[in-house]
C-alpha positions, -999 to +999 in steps of 0.1 A: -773+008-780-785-026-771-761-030-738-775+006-732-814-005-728-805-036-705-783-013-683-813+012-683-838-016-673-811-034-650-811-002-627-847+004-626-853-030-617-823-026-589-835+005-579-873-008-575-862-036-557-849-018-530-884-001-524-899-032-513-883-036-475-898-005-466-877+018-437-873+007-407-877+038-384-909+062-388-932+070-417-908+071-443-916+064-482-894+056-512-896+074-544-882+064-575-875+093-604-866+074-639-855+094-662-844+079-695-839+107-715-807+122-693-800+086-682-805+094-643-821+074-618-828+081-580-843+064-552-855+091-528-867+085-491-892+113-478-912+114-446-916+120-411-899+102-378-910+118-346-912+150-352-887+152-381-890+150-416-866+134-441-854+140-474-827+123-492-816+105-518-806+069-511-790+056-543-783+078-573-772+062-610-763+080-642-750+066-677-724+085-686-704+073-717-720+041-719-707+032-679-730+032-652-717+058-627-730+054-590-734+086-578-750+078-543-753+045-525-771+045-491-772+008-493-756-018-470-744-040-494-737-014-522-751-017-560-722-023-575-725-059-563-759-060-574-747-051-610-719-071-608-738-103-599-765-093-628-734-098-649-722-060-655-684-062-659-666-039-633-654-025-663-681-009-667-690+006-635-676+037-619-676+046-581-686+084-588-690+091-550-652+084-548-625+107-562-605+098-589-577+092-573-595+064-545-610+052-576-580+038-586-576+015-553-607-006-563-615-029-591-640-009-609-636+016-636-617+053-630-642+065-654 
């Protein structure tokens, strides 16, 4: 359960760290929504450019089966290489946004 807790403070503190540069066009905000107890984490954008308003989700993380699935990466450089270089094994990281069969191309986990 140990390796469970460090992955649960690893992608908060990823996640939170990506809320500091704040967006570069218009009035938009991060949001971050933690939640521990279903093991899913989001980084949300929300505001207004011009005379538009925005609402997304920028990155989205679950643990599922002990893994950390990404769900949603908005990023440029992609989280997985943020996990990777915090020293998660690719092992134990899942591409959810791609299907299983792409999954198997790259040199993370199928699931």
């Amino acid at each position: 359960m140990d390796r469970i807790n460090n992955y649960r403070q690893l992608i908060c503190q990823i996640i939170t760290n990506h809320t500091i540069i704040p967006y570069k066009h218009g009035d938009i905000k991060f949001e971050t929504v933690f939640d521990s107890e279903s093991d899913r984490y989001l980084l949300m954008l929300l505001g207004r450019e011009n005379k538009y308003y925005h609402h997304g989700c920028l990155i989205h993380v679950d643990i599922i089966d002990g893994k950390i699935w990404i769900q949603r990466d908005g990023t440029e450089e992609g989280v997985a290489t943020e996990f990777v270089a915090a020293g998660v094994p690719k092992s134990q990281i899942v591409l959810g946004f791609k299907s299983p069969e792409r999954r198997k191309d790259t040199e993370f986990a199928v699931a």
